[in-house]
GUPAGU-462509 format. One record per atom (N, C-alpha, C, CB): residue number from 0; residue in one letter; x, y, z. Coordinates in pm, whole numbers, plus 50000, padded with zeros to 5 digits. Glycine has a CB too. Layout:
+------+--------+-------+-------+-------+
| kelo | drenro |    px |    py |    pz |
+------+--------+-------+-------+-------+
|  NUM |      a |     X |     Y |     Z |
...
+------+--------+-------+-------+-------+
***
This chain:
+------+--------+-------+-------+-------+
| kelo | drenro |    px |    py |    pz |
+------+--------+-------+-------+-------+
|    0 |      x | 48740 | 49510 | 48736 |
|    0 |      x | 48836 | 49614 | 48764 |
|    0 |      x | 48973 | 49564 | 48721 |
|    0 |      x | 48834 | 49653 | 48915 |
|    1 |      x | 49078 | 49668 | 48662 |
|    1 |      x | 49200 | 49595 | 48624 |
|    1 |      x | 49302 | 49605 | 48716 |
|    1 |      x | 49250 | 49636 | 48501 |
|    2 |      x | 49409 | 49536 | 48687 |
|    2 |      x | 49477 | 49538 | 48770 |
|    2 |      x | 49561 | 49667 | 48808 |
|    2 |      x | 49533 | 49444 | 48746 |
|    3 |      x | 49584 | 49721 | 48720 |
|    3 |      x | 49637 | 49879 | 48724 |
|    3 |      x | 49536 | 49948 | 48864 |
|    3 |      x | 49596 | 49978 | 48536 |
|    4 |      x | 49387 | 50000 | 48783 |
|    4 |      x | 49330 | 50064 | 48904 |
|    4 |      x | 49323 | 50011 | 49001 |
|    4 |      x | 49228 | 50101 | 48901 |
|    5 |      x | 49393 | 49935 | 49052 |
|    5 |      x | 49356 | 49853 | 49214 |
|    5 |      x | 49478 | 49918 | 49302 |
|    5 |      x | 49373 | 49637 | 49215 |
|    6 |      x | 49594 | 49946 | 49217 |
|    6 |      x | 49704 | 50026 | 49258 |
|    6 |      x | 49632 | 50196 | 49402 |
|    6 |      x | 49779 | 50088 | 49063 |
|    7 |      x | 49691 | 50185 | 49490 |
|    7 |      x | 49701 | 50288 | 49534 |
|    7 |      x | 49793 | 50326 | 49611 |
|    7 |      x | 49621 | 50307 | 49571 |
|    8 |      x | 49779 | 50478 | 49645 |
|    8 |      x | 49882 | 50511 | 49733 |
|    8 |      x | 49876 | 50535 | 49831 |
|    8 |      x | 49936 | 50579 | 49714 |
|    9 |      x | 49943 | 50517 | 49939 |
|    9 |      x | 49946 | 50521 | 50044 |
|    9 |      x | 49987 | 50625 | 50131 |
|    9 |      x | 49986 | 50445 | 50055 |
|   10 |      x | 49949 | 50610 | 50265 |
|   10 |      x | 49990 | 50766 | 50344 |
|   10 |      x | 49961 | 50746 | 50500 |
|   10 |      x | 49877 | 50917 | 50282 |
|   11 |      x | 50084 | 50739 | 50603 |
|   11 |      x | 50007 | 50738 | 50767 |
|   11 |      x | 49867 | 50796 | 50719 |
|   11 |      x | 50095 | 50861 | 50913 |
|   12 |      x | 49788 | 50837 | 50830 |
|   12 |      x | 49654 | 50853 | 50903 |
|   12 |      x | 49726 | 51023 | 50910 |
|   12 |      x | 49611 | 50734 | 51079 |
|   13 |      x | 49816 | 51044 | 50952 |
|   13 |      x | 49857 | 51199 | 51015 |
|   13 |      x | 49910 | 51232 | 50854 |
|   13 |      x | 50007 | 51211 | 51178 |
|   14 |      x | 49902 | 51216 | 50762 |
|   14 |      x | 49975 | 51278 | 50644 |
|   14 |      x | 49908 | 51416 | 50671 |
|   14 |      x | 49947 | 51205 | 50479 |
|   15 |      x | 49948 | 51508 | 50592 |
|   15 |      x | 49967 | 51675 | 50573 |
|   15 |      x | 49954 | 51675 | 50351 |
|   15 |      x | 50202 | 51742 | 50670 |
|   16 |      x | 49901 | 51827 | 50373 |
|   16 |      x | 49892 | 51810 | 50233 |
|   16 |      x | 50056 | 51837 | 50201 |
|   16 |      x | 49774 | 51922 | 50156 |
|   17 |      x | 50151 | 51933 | 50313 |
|   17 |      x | 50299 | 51853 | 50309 |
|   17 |      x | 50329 | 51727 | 50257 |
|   17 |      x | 50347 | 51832 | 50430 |
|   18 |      x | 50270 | 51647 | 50289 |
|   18 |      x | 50346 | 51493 | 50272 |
|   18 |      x | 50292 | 51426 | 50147 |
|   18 |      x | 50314 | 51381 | 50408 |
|   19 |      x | 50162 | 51505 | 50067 |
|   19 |      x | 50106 | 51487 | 49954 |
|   19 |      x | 50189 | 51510 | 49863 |
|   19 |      x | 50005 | 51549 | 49939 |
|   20 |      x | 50227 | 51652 | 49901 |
|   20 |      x | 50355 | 51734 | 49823 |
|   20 |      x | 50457 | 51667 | 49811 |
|   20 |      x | 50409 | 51856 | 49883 |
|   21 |      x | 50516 | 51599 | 49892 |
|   21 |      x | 50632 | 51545 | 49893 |
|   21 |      x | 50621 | 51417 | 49831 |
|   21 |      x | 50685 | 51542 | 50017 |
|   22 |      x | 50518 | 51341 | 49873 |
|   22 |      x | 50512 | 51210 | 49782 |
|   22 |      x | 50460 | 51227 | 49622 |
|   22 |      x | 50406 | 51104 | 49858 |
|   23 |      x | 50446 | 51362 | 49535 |
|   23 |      x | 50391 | 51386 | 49444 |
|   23 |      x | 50529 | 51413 | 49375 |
|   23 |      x | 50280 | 51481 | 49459 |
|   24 |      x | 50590 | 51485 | 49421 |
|   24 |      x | 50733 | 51519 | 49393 |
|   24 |      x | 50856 | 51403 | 49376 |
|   24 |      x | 50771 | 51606 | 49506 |
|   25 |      x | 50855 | 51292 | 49485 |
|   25 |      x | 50886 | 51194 | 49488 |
|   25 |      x | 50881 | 51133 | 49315 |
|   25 |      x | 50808 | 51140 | 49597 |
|   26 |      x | 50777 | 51101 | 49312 |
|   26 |      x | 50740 | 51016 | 49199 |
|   26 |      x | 50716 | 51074 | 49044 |
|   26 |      x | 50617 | 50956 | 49243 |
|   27 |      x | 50691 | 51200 | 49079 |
|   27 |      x | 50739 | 51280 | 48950 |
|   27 |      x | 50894 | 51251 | 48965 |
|   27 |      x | 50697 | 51461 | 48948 |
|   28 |      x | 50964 | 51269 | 49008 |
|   28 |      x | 51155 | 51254 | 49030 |
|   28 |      x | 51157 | 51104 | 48984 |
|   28 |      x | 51239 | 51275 | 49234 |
|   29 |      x | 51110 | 50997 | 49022 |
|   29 |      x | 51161 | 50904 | 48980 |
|   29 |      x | 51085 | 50811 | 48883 |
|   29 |      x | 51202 | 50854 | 49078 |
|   30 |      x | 50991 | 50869 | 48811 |
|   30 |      x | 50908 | 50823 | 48725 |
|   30 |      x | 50948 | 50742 | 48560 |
|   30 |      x | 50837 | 50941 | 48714 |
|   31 |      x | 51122 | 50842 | 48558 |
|   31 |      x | 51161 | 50799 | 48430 |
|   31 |      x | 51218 | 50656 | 48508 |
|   31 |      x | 51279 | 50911 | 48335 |
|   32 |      x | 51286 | 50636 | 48599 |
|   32 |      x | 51352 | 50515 | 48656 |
|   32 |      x | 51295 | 50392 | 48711 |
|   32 |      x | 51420 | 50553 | 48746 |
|   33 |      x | 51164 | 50413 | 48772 |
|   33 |      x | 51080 | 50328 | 48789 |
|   33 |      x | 50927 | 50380 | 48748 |
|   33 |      x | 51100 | 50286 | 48920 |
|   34 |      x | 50896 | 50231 | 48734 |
|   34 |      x | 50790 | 50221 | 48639 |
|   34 |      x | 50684 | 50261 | 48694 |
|   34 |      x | 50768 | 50101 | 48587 |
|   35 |      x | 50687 | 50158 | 48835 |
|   35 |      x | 50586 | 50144 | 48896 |
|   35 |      x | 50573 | 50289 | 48994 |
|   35 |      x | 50595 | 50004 | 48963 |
|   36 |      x | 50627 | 50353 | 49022 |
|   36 |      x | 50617 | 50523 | 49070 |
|   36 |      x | 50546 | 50576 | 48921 |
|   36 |      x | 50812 | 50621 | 49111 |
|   37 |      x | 50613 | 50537 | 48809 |
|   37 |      x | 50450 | 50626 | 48717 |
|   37 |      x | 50354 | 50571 | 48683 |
|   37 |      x | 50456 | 50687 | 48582 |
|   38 |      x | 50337 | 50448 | 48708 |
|   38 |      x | 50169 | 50422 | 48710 |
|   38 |      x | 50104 | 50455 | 48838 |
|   38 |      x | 50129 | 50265 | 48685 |
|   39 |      x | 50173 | 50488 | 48968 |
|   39 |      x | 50132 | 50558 | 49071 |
|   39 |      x | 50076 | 50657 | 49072 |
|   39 |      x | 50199 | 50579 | 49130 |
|   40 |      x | 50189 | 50721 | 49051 |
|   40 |      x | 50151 | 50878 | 48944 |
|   40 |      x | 50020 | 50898 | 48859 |
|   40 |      x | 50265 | 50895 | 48813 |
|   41 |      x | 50061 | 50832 | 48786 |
|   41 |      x | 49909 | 50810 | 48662 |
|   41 |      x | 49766 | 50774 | 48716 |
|   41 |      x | 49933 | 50666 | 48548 |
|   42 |      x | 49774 | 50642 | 48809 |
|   42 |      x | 49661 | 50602 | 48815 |
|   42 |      x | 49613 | 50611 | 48939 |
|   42 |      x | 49652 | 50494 | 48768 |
|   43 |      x | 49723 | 50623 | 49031 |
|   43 |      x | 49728 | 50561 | 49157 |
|   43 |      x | 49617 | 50643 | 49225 |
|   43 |      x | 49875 | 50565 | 49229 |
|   44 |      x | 49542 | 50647 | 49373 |
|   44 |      x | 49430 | 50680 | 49432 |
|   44 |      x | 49536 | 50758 | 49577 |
|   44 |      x | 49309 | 50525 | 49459 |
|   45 |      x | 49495 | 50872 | 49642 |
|   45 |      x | 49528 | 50863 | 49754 |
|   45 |      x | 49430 | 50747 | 49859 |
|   45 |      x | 49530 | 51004 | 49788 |
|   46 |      x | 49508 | 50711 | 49935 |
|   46 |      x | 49437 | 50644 | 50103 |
|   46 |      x | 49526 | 50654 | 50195 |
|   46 |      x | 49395 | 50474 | 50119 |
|   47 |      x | 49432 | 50731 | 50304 |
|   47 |      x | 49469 | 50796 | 50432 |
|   47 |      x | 49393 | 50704 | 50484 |
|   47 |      x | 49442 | 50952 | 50467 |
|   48 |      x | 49502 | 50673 | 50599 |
|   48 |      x | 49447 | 50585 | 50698 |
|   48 |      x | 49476 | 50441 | 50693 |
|   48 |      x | 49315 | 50596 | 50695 |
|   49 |      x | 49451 | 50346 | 50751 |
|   49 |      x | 49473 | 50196 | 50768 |
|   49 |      x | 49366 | 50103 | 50875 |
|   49 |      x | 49627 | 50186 | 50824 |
|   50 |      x | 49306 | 50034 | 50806 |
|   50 |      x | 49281 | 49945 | 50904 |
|   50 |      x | 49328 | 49881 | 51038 |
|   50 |      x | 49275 | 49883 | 50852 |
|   51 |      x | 49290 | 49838 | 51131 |
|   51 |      x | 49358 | 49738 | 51214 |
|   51 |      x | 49307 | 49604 | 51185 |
|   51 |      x | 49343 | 49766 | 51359 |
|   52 |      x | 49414 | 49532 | 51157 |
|   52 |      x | 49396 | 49369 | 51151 |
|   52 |      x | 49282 | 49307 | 51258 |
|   52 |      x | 49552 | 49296 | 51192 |
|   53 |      x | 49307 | 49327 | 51355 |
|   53 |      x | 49226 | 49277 | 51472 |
|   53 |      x | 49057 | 49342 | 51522 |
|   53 |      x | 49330 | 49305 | 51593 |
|   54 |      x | 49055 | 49424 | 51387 |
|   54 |      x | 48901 | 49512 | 51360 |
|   54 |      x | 48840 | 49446 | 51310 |
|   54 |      x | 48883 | 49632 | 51282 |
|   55 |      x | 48892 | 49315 | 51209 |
|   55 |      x | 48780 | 49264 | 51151 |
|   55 |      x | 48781 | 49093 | 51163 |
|   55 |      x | 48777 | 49320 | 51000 |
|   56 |      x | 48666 | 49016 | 51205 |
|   56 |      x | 48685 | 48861 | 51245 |
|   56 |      x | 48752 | 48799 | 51126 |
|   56 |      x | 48537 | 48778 | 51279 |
|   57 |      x | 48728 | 48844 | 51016 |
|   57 |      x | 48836 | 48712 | 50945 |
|   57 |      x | 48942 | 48736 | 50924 |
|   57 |      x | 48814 | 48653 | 50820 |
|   58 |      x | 49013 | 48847 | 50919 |
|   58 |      x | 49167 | 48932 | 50935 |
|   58 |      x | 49248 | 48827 | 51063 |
|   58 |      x | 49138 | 49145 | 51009 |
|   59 |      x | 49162 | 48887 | 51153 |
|   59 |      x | 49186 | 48819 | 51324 |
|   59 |      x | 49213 | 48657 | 51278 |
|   59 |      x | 49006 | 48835 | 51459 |
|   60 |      x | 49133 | 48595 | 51247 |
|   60 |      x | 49139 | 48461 | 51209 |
|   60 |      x | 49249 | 48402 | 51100 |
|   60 |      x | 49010 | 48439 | 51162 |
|   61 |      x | 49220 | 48450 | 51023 |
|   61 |      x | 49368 | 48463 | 50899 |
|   61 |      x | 49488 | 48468 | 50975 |
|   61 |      x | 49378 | 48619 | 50793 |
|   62 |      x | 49554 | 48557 | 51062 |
|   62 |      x | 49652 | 48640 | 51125 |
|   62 |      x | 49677 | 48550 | 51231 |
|   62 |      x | 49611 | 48786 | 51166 |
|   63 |      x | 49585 | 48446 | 51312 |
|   63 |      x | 49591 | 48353 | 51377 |
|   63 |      x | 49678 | 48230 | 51342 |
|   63 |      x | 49481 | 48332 | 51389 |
|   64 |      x | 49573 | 48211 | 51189 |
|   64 |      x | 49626 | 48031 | 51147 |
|   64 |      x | 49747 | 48093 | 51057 |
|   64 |      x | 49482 | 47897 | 51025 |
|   65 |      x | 49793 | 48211 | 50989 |
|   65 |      x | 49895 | 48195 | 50911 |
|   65 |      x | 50023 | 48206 | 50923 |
|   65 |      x | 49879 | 48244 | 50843 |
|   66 |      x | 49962 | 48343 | 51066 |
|   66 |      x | 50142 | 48436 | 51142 |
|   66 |      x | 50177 | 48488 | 51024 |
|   66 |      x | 50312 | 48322 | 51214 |
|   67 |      x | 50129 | 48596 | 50974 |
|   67 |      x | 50253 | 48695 | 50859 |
|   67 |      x | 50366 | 48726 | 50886 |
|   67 |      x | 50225 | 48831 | 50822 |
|   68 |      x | 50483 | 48700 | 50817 |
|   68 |      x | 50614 | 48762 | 50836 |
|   68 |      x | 50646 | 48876 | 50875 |
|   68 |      x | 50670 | 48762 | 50750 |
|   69 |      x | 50699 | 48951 | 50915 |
|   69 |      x | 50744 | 49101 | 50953 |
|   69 |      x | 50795 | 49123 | 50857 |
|   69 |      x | 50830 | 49139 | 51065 |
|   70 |      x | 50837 | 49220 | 50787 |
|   70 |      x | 50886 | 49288 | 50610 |
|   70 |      x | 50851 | 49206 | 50477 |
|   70 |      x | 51070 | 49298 | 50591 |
|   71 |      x | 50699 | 49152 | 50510 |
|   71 |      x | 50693 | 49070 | 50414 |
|   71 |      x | 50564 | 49107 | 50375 |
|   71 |      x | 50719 | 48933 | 50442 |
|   72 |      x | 50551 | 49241 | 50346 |
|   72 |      x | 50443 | 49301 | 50326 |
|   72 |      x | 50328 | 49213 | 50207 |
|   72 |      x | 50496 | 49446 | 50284 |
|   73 |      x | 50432 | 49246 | 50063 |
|   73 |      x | 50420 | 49223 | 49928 |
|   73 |      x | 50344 | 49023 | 49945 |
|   73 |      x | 50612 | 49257 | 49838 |
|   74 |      x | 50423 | 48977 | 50005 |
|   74 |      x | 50372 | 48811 | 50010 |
|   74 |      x | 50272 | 48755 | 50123 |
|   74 |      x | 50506 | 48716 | 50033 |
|   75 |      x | 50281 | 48861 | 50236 |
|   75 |      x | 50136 | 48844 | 50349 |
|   75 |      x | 49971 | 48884 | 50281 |
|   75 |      x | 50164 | 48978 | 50501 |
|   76 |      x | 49996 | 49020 | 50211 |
|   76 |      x | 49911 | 49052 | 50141 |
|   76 |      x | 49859 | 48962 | 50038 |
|   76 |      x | 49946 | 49150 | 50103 |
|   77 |      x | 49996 | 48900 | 49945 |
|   77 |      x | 49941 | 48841 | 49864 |
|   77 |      x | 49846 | 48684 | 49893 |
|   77 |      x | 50045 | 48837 | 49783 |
|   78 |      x | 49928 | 48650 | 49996 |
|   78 |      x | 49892 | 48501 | 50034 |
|   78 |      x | 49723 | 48541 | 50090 |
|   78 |      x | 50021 | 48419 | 50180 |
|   79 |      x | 49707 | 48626 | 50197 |
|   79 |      x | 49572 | 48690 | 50224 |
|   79 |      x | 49482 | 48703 | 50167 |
|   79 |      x | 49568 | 48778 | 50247 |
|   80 |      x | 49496 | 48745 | 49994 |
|   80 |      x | 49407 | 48762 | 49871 |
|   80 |      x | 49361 | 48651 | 49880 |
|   80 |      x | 49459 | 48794 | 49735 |
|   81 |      x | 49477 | 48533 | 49853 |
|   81 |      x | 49439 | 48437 | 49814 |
|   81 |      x | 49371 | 48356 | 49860 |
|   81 |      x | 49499 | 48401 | 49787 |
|   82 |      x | 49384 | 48315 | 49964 |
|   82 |      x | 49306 | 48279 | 50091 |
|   82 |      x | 49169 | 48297 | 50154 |
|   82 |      x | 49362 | 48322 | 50167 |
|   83 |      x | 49127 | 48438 | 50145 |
|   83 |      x | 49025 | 48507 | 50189 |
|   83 |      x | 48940 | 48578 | 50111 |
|   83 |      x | 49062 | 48575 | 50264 |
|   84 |      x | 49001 | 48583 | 49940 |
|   84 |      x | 48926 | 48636 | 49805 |
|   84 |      x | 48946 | 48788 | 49868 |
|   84 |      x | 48734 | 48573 | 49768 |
|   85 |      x | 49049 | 48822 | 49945 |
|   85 |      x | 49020 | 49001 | 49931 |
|   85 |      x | 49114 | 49033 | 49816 |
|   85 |      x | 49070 | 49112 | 50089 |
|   86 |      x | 49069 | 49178 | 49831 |
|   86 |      x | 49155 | 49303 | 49752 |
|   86 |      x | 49271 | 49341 | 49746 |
|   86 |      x | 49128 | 49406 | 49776 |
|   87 |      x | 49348 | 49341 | 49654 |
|   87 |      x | 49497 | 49327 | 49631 |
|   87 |      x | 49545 | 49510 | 49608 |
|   87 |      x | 49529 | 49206 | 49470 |
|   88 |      x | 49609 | 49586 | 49759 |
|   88 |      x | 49672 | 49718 | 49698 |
|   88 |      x | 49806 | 49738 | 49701 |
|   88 |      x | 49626 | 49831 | 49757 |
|   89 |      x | 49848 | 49788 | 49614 |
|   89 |      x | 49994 | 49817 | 49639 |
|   89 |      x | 50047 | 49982 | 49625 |
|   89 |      x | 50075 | 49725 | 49531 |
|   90 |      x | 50136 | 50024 | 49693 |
|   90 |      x | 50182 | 50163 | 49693 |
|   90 |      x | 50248 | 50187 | 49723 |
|   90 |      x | 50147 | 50238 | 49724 |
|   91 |      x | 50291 | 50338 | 49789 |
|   91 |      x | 50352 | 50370 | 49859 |
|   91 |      x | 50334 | 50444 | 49991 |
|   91 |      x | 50401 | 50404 | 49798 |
|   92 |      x | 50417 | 50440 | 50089 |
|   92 |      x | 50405 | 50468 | 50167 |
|   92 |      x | 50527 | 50551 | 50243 |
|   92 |      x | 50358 | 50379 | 50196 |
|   93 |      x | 50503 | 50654 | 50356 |
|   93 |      x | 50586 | 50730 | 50364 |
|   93 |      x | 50635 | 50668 | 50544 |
|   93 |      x | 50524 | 50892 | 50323 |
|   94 |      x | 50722 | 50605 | 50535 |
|   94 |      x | 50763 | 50538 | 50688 |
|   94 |      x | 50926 | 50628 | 50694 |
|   94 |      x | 50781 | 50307 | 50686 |
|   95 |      x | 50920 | 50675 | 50842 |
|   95 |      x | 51051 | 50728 | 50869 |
|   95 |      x | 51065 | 50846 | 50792 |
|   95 |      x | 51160 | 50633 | 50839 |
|   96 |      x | 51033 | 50931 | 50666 |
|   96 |      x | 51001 | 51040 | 50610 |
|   96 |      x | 50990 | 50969 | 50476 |
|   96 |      x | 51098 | 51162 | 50631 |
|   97 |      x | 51077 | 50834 | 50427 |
|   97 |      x | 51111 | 50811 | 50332 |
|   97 |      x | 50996 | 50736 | 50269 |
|   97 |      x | 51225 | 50762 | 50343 |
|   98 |      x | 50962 | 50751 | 50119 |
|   98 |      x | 50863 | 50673 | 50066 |
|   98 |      x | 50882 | 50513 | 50026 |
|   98 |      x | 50827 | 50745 | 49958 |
|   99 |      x | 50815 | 50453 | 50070 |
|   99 |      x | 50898 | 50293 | 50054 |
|   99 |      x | 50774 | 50212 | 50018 |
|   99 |      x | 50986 | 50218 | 50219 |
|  100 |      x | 50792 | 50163 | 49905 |
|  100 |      x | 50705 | 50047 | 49806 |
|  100 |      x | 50609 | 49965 | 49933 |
|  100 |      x | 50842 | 49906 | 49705 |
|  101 |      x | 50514 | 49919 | 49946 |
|  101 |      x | 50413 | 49865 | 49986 |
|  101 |      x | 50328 | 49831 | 49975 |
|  101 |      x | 50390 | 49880 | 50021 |
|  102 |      x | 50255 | 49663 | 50044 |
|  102 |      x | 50177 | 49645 | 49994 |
|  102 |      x | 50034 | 49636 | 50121 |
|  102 |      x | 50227 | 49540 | 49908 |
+------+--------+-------+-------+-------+
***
């Protein structure tokens, strides 16, 4: 799989096809300015919903010995890949109304 399709996008659990709309619009608007909003656009997957860390024993365990940073989405995730051989996503996400890069 490449690294492009691993890209997705993101959305609370309560999104609305409202908030589809709005994050579709979003990234059509800023597609000429950033890049990575049009390979979103292009390639990106919706995902509704989120795991809980503490749902799965080696998350729990990871999250134990490493302590992830708080706003350190992009480098908890990444260090996690690395660590545990998981799956690397990145997107967006709609926190506070506003859509904000995530990983």
């Amino acid at each position: 799989m490449s690294w492009s399709s691993e890209y997705q996008l993101l959305e609370h659990e309560e999104s609305s096809l409202r908030t589809k709309k709005e994050m579709r619009y979003y990234l059509r608007h800023f597609r000429r300015h950033d890049s990575f909003a049009a390979l979103v656009l292009s390639k990106g997957e919706w995902f509704l919903g989120r795991a809980n860390v503490d749902d799965y024993e080696a998350t729990k365990r990871w999250k134990k010995k490493n302590r992830p940073r708080a706003q350190e989405c992009f480098y908890n995730a990444q260090r996690f890949c690395m660590n545990c051989r998981g799956r690397y996503f990145e997107g967006y996400m709609f926190i506070g109304g506003l859509p904000m890069h995530h990983a």
